[in-house]
C-alpha positions in Angstrom: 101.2 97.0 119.3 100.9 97.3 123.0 103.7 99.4 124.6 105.0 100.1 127.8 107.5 104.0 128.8 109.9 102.3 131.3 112.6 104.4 132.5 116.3 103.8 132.3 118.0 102.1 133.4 115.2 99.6 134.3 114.7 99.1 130.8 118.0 98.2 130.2 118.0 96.1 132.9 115.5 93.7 131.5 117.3 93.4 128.1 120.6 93.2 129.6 120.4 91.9 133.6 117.5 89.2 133.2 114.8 91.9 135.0 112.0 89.1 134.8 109.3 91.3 136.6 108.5 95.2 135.9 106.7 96.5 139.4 103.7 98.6 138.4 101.6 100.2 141.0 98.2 98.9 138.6 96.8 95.9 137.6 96.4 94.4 133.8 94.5 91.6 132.0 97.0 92.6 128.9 99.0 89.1 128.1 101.1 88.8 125.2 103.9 91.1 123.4 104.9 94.1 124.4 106.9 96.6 123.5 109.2 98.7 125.9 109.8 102.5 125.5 112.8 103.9 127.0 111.5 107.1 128.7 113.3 110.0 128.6 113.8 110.4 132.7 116.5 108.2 134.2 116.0 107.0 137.9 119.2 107.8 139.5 117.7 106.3 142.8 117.1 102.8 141.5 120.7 102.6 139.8 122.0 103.6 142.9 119.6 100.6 144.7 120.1 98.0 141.7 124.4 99.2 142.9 124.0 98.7 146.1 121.8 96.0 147.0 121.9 93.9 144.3 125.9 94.4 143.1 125.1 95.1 139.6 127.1 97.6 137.5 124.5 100.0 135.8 125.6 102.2 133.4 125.3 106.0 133.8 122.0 108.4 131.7 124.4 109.2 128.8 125.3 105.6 128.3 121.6 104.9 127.4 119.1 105.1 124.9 116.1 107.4 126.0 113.3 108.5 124.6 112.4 105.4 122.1 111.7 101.9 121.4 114.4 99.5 123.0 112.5 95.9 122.1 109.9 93.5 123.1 109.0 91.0 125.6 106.7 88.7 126.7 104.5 89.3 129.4 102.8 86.6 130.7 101.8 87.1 133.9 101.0 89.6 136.9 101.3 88.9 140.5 101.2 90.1 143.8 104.0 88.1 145.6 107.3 86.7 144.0 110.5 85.7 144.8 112.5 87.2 142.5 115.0 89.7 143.2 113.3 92.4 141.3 109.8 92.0 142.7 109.0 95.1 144.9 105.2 95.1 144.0 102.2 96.1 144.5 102.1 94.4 141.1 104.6 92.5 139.4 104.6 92.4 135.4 106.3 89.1 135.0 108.3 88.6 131.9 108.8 85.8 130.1 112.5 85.4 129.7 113.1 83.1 126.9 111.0 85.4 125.0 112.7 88.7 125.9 115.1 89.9 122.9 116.3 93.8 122.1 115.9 95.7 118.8 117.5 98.5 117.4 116.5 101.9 118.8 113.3 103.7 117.1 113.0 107.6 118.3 108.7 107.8 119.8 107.3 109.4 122.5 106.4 108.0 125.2 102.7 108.1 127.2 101.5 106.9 130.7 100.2 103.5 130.7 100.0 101.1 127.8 99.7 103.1 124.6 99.4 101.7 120.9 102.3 102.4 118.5 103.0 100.7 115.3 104.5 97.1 115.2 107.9 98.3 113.9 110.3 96.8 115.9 108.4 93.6 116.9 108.9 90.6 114.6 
């Protein structure tokens, strides 16, 4: 199954903060189900932002799951312009949000781009 290394705690944030785009700086035709991979680097700088400007509580590195499968989502389109709060481009990954659910934590590595790992946590 397609999969996608997101750090924390932006991959939190989609599970658990309604994040219904993932900014990329590249382009995809890729539509459907997608896994997300918790990478094992967490972006101090956008918890600090998501703090700040948005007012959100994000919870600190330790507090999260890194390095592994977090769940799945629905990606169903990709745009350019949007007016959702978490759109900062060039590219938005837009995520389908009824279809957006977590699964338990399954220890991988994670790789640049979208990479193929087994359909394990994907119903």
């Amino acid at each position: 199954m397609k999969t996608l290394s997101i750090q924390q705690p932006w991959a939190w944030l989609i599970f658990e903060r309604g994040k219904d785009i993932e900014n990329r700086t590249w382009n995809t035709n890729f539509r459907g189900w997608l896994q997300i991979h918790a990478g094992q680097k967490y972006d101090e700088a956008g918890a600090k932002w998501v703090k700040s400007t948005l007012g959100l509580w994000v919870p600190d590195a330790e507090s999260l799951p890194r390095g592994g499968i977090v769940g799945t989502v629905a990606i169903i389109n990709v745009v350019t312009k949007s007016r959702s709060r978490w759109f900062c481009g060039p590219f938005g990954w837009v995520i389908d949000p009824i279809k957006v659910f977590a699964c338990h934590f399954e220890q991988c590595r994670g790789q640049q781009g979208l990479f193929e790992y087994p359909e394990r946590v994907a119903a």
